[in-house]
C-alpha positions as CSV (number, residue, x, y, z in Angstrom):
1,X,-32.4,-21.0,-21.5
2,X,-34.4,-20.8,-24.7
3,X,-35.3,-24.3,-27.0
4,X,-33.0,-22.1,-29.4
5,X,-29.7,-23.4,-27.2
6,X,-31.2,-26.9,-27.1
7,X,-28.6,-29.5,-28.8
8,X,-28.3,-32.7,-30.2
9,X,-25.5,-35.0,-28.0
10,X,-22.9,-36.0,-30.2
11,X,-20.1,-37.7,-28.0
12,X,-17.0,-35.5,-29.5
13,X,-14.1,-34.0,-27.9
14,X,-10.8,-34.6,-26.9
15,X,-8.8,-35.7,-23.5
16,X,-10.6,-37.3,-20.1
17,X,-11.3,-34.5,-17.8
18,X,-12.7,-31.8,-19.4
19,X,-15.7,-31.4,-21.0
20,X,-18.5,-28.3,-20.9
21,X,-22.1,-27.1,-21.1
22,X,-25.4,-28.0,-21.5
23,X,-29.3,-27.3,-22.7
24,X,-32.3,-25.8,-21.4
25,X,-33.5,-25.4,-17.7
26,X,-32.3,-22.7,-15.3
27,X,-31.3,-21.6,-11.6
28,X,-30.0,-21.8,-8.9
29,X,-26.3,-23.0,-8.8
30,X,-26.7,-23.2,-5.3
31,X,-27.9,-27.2,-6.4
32,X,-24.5,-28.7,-7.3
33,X,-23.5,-30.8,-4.3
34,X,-27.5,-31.1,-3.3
35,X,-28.2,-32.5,-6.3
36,X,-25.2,-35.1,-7.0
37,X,-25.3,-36.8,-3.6
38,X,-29.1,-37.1,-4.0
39,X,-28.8,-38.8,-7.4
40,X,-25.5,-41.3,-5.5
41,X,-27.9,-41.6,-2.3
42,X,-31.0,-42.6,-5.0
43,X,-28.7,-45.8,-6.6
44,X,-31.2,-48.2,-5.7
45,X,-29.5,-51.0,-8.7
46,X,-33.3,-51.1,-10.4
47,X,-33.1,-50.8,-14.2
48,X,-36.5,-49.4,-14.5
49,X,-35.3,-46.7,-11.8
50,X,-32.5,-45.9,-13.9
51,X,-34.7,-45.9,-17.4
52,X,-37.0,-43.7,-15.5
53,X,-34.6,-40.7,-14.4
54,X,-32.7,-41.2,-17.6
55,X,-35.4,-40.3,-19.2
56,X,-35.9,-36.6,-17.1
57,X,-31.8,-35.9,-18.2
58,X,-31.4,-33.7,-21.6
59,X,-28.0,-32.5,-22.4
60,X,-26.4,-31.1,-24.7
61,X,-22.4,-31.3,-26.0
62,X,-21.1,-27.8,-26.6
63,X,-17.6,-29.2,-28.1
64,X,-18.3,-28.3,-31.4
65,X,-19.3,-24.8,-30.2
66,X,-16.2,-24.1,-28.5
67,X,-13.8,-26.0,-30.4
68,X,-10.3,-26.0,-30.0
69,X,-9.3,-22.3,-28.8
70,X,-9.0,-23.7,-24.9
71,X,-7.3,-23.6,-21.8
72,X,-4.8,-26.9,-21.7
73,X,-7.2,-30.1,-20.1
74,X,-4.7,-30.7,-17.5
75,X,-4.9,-33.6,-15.5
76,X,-3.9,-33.1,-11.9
77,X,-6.8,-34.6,-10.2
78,X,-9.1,-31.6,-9.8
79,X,-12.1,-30.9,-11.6
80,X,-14.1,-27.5,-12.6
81,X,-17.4,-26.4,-12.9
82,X,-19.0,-23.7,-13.8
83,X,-22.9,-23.8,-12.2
84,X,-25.3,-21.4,-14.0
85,X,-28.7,-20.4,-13.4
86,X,-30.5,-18.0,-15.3
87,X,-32.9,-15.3,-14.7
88,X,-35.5,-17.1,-17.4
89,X,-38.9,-15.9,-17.1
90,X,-40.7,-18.5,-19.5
91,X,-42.9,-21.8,-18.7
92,X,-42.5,-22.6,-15.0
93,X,-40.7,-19.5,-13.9
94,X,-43.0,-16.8,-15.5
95,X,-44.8,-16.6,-12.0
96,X,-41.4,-14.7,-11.1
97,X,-41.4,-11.8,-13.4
98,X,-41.9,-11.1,-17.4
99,X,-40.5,-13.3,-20.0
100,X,-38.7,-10.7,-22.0
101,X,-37.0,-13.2,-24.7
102,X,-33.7,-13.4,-23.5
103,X,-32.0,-15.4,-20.4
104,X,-29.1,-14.2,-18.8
105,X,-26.6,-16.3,-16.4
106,X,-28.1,-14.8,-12.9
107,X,-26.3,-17.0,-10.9
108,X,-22.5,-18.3,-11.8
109,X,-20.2,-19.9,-9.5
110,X,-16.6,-22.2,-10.5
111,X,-16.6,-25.1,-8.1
112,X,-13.3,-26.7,-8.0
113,X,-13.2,-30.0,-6.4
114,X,-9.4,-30.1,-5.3
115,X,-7.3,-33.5,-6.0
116,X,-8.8,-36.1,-3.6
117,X,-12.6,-34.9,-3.8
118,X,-12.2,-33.9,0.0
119,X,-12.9,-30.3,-0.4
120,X,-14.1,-27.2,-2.8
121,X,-13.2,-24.2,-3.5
122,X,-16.0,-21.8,-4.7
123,X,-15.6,-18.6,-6.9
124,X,-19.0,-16.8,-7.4
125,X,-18.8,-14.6,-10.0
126,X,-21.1,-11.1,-9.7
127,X,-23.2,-10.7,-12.7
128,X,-22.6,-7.2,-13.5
129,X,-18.9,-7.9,-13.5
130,X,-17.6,-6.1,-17.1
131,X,-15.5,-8.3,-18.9
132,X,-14.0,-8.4,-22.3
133,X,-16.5,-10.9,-23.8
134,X,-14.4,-13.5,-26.5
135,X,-16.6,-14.0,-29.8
136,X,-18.3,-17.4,-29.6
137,X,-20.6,-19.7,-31.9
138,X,-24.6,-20.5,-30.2
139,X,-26.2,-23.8,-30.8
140,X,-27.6,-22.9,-34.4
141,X,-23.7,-22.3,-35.4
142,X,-24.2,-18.5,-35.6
143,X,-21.1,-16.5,-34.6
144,X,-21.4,-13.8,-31.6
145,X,-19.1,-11.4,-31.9
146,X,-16.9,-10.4,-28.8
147,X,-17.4,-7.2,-26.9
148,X,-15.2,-5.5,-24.5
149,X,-17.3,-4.2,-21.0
150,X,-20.0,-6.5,-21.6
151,X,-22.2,-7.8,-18.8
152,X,-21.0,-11.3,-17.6
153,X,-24.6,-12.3,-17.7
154,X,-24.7,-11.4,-21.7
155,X,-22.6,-13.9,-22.7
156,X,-25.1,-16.7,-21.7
157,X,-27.9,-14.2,-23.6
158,X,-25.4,-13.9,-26.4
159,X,-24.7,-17.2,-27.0
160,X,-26.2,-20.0,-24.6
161,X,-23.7,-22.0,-22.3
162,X,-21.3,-22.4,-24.7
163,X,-20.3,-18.7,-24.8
164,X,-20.8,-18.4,-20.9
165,X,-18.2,-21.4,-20.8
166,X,-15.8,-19.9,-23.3
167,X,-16.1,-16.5,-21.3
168,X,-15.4,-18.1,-18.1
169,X,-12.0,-19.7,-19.5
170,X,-11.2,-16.8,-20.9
171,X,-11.1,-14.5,-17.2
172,X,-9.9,-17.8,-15.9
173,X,-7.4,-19.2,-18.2
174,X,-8.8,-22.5,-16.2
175,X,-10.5,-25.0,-18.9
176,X,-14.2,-26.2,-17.6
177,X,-14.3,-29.8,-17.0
178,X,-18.1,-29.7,-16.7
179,X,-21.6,-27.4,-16.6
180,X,-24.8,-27.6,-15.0
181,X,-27.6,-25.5,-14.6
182,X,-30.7,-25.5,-12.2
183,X,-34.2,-23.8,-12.9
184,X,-36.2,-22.0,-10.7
185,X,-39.1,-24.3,-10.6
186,X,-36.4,-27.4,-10.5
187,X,-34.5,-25.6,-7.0
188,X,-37.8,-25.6,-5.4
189,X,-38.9,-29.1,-5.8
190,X,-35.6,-29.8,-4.6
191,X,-35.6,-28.1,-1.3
192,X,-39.3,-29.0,-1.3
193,X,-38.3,-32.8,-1.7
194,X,-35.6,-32.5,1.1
195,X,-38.2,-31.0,3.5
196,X,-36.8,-27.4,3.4
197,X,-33.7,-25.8,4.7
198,X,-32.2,-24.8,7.8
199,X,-31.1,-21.4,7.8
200,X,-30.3,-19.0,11.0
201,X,-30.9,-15.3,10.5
202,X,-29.2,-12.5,12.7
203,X,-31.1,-9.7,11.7
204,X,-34.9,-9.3,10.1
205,X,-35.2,-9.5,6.1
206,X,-37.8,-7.9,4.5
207,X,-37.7,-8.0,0.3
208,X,-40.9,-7.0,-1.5
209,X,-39.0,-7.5,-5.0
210,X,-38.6,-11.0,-3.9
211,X,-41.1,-11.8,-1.4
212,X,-38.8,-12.8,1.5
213,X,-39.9,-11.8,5.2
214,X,-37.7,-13.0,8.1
215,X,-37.8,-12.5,11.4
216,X,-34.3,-12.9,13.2
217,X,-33.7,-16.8,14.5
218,X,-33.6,-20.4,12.8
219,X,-35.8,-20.9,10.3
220,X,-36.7,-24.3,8.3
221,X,-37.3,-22.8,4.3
222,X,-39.4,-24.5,1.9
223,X,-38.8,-24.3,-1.8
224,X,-40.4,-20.9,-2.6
225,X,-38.8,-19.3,1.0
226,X,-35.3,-20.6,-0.5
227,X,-36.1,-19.4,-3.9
228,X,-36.7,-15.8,-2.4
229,X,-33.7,-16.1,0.1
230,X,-31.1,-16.5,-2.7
231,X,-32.9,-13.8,-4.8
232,X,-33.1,-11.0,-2.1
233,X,-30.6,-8.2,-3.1
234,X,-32.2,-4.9,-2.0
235,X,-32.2,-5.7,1.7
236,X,-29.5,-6.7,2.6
237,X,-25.7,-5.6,2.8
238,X,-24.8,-2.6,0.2
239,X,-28.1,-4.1,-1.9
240,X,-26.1,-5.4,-4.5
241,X,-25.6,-8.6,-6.3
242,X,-22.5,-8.4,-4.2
243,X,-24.7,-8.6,-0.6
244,X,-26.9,-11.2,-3.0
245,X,-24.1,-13.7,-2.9
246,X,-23.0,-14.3,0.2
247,X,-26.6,-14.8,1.0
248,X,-26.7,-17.7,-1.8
249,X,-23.1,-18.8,-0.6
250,X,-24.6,-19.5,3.2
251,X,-27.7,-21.2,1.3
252,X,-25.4,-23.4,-0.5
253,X,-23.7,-24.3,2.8
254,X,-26.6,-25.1,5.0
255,X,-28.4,-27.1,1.8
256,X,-25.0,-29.2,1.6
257,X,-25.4,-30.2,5.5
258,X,-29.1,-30.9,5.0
259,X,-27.7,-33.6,2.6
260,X,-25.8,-34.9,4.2
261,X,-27.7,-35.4,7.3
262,X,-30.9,-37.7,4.8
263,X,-28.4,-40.4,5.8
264,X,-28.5,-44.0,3.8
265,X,-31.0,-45.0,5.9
266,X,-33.6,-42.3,4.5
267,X,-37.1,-43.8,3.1
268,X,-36.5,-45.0,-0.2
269,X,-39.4,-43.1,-1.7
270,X,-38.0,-40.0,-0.4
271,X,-34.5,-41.1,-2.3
272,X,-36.0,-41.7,-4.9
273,X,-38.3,-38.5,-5.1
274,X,-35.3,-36.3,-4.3
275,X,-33.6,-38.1,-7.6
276,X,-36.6,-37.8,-9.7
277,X,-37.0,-34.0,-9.2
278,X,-33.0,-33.9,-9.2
279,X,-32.5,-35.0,-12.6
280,X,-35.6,-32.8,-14.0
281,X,-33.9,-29.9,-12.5
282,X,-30.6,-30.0,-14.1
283,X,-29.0,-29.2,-17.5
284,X,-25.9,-31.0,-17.5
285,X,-23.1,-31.5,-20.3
286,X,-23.0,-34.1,-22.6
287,X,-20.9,-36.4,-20.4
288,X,-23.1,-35.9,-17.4
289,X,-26.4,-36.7,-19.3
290,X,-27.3,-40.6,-17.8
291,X,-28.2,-41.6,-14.1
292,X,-24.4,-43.8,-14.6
293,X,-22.3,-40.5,-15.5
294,X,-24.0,-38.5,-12.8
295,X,-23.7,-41.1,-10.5
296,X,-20.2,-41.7,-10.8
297,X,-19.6,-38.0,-11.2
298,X,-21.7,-37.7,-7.6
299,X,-19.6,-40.1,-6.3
300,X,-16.3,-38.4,-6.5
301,X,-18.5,-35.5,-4.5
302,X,-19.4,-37.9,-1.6
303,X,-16.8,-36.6,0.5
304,X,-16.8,-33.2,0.5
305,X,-18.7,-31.6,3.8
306,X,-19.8,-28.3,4.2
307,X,-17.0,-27.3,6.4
308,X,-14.8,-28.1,3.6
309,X,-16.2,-25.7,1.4
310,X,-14.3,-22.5,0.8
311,X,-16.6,-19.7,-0.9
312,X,-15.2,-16.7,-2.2
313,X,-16.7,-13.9,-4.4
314,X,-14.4,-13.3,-7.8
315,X,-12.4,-9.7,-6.0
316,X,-13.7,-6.8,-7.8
317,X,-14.2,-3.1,-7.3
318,X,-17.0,-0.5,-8.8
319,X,-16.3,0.7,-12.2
320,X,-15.4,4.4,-12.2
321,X,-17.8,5.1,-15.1
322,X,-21.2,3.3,-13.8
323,X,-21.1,2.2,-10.4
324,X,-23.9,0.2,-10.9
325,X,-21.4,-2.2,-12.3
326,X,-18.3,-4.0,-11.0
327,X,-14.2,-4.9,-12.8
328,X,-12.1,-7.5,-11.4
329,X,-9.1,-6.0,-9.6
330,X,-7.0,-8.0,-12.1
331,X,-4.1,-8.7,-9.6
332,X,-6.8,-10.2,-7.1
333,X,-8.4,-11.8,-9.5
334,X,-5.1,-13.8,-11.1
335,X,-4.0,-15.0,-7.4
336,X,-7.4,-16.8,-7.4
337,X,-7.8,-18.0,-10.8
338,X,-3.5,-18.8,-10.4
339,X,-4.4,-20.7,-6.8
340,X,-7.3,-23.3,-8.6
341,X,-5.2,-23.7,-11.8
342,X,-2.4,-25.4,-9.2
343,X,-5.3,-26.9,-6.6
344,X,-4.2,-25.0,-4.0
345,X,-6.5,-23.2,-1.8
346,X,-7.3,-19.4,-2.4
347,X,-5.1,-17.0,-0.5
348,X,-6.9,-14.8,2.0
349,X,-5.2,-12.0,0.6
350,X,-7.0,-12.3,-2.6
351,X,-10.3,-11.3,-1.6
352,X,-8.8,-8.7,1.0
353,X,-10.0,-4.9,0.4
354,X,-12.6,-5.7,-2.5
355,X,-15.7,-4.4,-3.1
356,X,-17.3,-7.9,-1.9
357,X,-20.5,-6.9,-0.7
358,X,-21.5,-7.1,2.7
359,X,-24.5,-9.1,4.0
360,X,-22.8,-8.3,7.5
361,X,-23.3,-11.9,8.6
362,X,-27.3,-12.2,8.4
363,X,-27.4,-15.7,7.8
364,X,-26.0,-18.6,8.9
């Protein structure tokens, strides 16, 4: 995201649960459990500690950009997310392709953690997906106007997190409670921090666009590996964004159990390392924006393993007029959107005979 989308942190809004976006960094939604039990694990109770990664945090409330045209903040125990990275080319991230003066929401995924905070449901939502984009007021207060069969990823272009919220509750009808976003160089110093990630490959991968070569068996990724894993498209499945996902949905998995397993007893430099480049990495809402609110927030996230995550791709089909671009199957799509709004988990029949990609299983 560009400093244009960068906010001052007024603490406005209404009701306890739900409160969006953020400010500037990027990538990776694939970070959201990672990077909430790191910052729980990295409590050590030292003020200076807490001054220190307070000071890597910038948020940014998006209240006032959204104002009151929502979904109802109900208050049944769950709480939504909506993850973002974007495909920013600038500062850090211009070693992965040209800055060409607009971000766009690469990466989007809902994570609703259901009543009790033992499990997740996880909606990844394709980025070519056409939707009927709602009009929406950016950072500076200028008004976007909607558009039907835009781009998903144009709303966050459009308008910064704010509109990529407001276009999320709009397919949804599910009101945000939160929003983070990860950057590319942030991701990496993350995995980097954790000593990479296990993944298991079935089949060879070979991406040139992203600089990925796999041979088939377990692998340990480092931070650059990882980055290219969960931007490979070409290669693998139908090379969509569609086969794209479901590698970034194992990623998310297996960097969930490599969490887990750092284990209290972990070196306390490494905690507090894996915090440090935690808290530079994300972008989160206004009510997420100190070590104490992400802490807490990471706390309610503490039980959640990677067997009880469920990860499903938002059901959609090609678009008879450019099938280089996706619709939801609206029917599909409510029984989804219908299942999180009650916290129940999504039906099996509502990803059933979609056009969900297909990375046929090549990582695990």
């Amino acid at each position: 995201m560009t400093e244009q989308h960068r906010g001052t942190r007024p603490r406005g809004g209404t009701g306890r649960r739900r409160k969006p976006p953020a400010r500037r960094r990027r990538r990776a939604a694939i970070l959201l459990s990672g990077v909430a039990t790191a910052l729980v694990l990295a409590g050590t109770g030292l003020g200076y500690l807490y001054l220190r990664l307070d000071g890597n945090i910038e948020g940014v409330d998006i209240n006032s950009q959204l104002g009151a045209d929502r979904p109802k903040n109900l208050d049944n125990g769950s709480t939504d997310i909506l993850v973002l990275g974007s495909d920013s080319r600038s500062g850090d991230n211009a070693a992965y392709g040209r800055d060409e003066g607009g971000a766009r929401s690469d990466t989007a995924m809902v994570v609703h953690v259901h009543e009790g905070h033992k499990k997740a449901s996880i909606v990844s939502i394709p980025r070519d997906t056409l939707v009927d984009r709602p009009a929406c007021t950016d950072a500076r207060g200028t008004e976007v106007p909607a558009e039907t069969r835009a781009m998903f990823n144009t709303a966050y272009q459009a308008g910064g997190p704010a509109c990529a919220v407001k276009t999320v509750e709009a397919m949804s009808g599910i009101r945000m409670d939160h929003y983070i976003e990860v950057d590319f160089t942030g991701f990496k110093k993350i995995v980097d921090t954790l000593g990479g990630v296990e993944i298991t490959t079935t089949k060879a991968i070979e991406d040139p666009k992203s600089g990925l070569d796999l041979a088939p068996g377990t692998h340990t990724l480092d931070g650059e590996r990882s980055l290219a894993l969960v931007r490979t498209r070409k290669s693998v499945g139908d090379g969509s964004d569609l086969g794209r996902i479901q590698l970034q949905q194992a990623f998310v998995k297996a960097l969930v159990a490599q969490v887990k397993d750092l284990g209290i007893g972990t070196s306390p430099k490494k905690l507090l390392d894996l915090a440090d480049a935690a808290t530079k990495a994300v972008t989160p809402d206004s009510e997420l924006d100190s070590v104490q609110e992400l802490m807490g927030f990471a706390q309610g996230l503490m039980g959640i393993s990677a067997g009880n995550i469920r990860m499903v791709t938002l059901p959609v089909e090609y678009d008879a007029a450019d099938p280089n671009r996706v619709v939801p199957v609206e029917a599909k799509a409510r029984q989804v959107w219908t299942a999180l709004k009650a916290d129940r988990d999504i039906p099996a029949a509502a990803t059933a005979d979609t056009a969900t990609g297909r990375a046929d299983g090549i990582v695990r």
